[in-house]
C-alpha positions in Angstrom: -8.3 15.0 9.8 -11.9 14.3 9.3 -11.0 13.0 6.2 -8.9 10.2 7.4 -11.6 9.5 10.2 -14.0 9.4 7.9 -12.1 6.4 5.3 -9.5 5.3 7.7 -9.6 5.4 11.4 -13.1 5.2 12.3 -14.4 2.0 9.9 -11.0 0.3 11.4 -12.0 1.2 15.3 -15.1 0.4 14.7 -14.8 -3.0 12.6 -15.6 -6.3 14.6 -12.4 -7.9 13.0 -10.1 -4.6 14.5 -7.5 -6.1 17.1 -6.4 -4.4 20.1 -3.7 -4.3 18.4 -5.4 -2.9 15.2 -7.2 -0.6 17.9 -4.1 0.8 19.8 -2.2 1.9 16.5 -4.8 3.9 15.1 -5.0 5.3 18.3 -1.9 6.4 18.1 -1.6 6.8 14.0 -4.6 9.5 14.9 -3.3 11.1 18.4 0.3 12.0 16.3 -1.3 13.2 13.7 -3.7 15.4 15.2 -0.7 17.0 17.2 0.3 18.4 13.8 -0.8 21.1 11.1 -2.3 20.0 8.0 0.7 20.4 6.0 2.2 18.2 8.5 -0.6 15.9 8.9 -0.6 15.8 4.8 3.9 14.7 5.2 2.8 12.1 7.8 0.2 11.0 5.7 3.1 10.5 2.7 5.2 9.1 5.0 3.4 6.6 6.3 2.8 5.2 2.7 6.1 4.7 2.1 6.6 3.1 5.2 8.8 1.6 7.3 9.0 -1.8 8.5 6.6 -1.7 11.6 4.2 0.3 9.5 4.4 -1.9 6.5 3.7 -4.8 9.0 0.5 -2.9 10.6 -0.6 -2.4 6.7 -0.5 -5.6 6.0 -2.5 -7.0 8.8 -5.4 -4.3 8.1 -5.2 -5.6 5.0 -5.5 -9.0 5.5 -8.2 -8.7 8.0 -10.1 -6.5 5.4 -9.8 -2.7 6.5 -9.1 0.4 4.5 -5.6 1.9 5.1 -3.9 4.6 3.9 -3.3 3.0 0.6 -6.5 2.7 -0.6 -7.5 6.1 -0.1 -4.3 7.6 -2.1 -5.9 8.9 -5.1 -9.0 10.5 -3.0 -6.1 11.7 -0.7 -4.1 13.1 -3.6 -6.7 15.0 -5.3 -8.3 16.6 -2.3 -4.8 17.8 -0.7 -1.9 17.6 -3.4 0.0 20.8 -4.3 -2.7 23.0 -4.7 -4.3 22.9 -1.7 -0.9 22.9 0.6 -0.1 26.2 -1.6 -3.3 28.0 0.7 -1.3 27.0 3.7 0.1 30.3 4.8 3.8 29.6 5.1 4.3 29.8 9.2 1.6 27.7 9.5 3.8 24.8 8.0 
C-alpha cells in the first residue's frame, strides 16, 4: 500500500488540479484496497488496469489533468510484486 501512496494516491490528493471528484475516487480506490491482503491488493491493482468503463473514464480524466495513475507505474509495479514476490505470500493469507 505505501507503494501506491507513495506514486499514486498521495501526488493525486494532493495536486491543486485533483477534483472532488478526482479526490473522492482515490478515497475510495485506497479505502477498498486497504480492506484487502496484498495478494489481493496486488489482483485489484491488475484489475483496475484493465478496467472497466467507469474506471477507464476516471483514468482518463487523471490523465488529462496530468496525474500519475495506475498505468504509469506498471513496470515499477510489476517488478517490485510480480510472481516472485506473491509466491512469499503464505497461501491462507491469499
Amino acid at each position: 500500500m505505501s507503494f501506491l501512496n507513495e506514486k499514486v494516491f498521495e501526488p493525486a490528493l494532493n495536486n491543486p488540479r485533483s477534483t472532488p471528484a478526482i479526490k473522492a475516487g482515490i478515497n475510495l480506490t485506497r479505502t477498498r484496497m486497504s480492506q484487502r491482503t496484498a495478494f489481493g491488493m496486488v489482483n485489484y491493482f491488475w484489475t483496475a488496469v484493465i478496467g472497466t468503463e467507469r474506471s477507464t473514464k476516471f483514468a482518463k480524466e487523471m490523465k488529462r489533468i496530468g496525474l500519475a495513475r495506475f498505468e504509469e507505474n506498471i513496470d515499477e509495479f510489476r517488478e517490485r510484486f510480480g510472481n516472485e514476490w506473491l509466491a512469499q505470500i503464505p497461501a491462507n493469507e491469499r
